[in-house]
C-alpha positions as CSV (number, residue, x, y, z in Angstrom):
1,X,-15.7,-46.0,92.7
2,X,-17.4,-43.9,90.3
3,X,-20.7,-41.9,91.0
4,X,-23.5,-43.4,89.7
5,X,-24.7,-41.5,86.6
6,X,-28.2,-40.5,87.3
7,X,-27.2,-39.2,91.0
8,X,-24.3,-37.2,89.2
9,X,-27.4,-35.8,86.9
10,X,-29.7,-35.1,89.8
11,X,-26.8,-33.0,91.5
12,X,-25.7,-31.3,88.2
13,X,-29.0,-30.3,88.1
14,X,-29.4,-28.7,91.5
15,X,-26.2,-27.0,90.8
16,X,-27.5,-25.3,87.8
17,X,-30.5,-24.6,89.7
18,X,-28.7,-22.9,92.7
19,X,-26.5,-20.8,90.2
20,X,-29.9,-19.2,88.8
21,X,-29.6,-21.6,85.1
22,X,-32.3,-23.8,84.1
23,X,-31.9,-27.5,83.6
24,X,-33.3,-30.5,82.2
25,X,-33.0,-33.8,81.4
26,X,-33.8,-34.1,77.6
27,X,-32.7,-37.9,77.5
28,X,-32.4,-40.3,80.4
29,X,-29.5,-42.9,79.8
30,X,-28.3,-45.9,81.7
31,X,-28.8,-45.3,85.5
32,X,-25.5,-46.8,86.6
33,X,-22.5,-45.9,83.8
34,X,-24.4,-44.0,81.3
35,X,-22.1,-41.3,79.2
36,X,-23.4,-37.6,80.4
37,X,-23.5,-35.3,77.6
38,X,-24.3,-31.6,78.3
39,X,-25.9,-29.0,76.1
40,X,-25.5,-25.3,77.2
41,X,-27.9,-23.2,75.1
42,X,-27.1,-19.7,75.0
43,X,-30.6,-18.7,74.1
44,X,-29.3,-16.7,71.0
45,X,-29.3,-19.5,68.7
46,X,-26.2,-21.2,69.7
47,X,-24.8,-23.6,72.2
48,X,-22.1,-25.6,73.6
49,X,-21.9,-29.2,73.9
50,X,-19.7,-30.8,76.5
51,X,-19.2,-34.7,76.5
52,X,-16.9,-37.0,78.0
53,X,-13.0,-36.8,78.4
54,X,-11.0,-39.5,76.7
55,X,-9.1,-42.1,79.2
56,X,-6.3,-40.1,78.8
57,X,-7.6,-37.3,80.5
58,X,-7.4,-39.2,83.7
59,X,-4.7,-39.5,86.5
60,X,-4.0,-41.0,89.8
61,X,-5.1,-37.7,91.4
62,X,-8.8,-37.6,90.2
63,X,-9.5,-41.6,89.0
64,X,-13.0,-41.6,89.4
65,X,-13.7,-38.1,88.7
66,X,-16.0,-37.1,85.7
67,X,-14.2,-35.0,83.2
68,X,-15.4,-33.8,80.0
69,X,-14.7,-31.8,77.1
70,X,-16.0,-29.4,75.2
71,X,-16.9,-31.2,71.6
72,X,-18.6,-28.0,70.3
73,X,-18.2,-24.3,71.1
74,X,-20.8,-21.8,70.2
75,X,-22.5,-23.4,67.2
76,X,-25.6,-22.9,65.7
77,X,-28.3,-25.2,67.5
78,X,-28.9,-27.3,64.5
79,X,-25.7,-28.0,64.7
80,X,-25.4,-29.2,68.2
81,X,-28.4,-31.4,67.6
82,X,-27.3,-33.4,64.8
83,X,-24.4,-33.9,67.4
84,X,-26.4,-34.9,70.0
85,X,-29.0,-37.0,68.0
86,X,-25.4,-39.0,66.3
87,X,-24.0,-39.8,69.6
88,X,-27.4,-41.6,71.0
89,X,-27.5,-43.7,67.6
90,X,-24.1,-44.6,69.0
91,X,-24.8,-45.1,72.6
92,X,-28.5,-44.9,73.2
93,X,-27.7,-45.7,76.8
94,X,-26.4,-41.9,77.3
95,X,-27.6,-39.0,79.2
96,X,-28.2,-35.5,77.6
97,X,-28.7,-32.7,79.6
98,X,-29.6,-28.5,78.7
99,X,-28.9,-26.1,80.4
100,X,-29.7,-22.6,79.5
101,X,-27.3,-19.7,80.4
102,X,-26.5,-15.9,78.3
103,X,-23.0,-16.1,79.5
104,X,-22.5,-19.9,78.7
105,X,-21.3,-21.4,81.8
106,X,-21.5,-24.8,82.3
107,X,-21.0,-25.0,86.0
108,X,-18.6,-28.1,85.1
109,X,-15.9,-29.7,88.0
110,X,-13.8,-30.3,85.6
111,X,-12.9,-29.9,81.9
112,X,-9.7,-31.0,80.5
113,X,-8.9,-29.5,77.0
């Protein structure tokens, strides 16, 4: 079984905050199964954006493990926006998280290319 988006959100963020990043919700999706997209600003104008891995990118190892990949690398902000503000018109039940961090890490279990 699946961990329950906004407790994977609430541990993500306590990560971030135990690695020294700051983190925050900037749109609170579906509690139980919402998509978790995650915005790491750079705070030098650009930022990732990680979202989540295809079906494919699952096996019978990690099943119910969250995996994501990275859907933008070091882009302008604006850019990342219009990315994040497309996928809500698409799923308005998703979750988008920042984090801020100079070196860019996303403090991610796991990201499949």
């Amino acid at each position: 079984m699946r961990l329950k988006s906004a407790i994977w959100v609430s541990a993500y963020l306590r990560l971030c905050q135990v690695e020294g990043a700051f983190a925050a919700v900037r749109h609170r999706g579906a509690e139980d199964a919402g998509a978790i997209f995650v915005k790491i600003s750079r705070l030098d104008g650009t930022s990732d954006l990680y979202g989540p891995a295809p079906q494919t990118a699952f096996d019978d190892d990690h099943p119910t493990d969250r995996a994501f990949v990275r859907s933008l690398e070091r882009q302008p902000d604006e850019k990342v926006e219009e990315r994040m503000t497309r996928e809500l018109r698409f799923d308005p039940d998703a979750w988008i998280v920042e984090a801020e961090d100079r070196a860019g890490r996303h403090f991610l279990d796991r990201v499949v290319a």
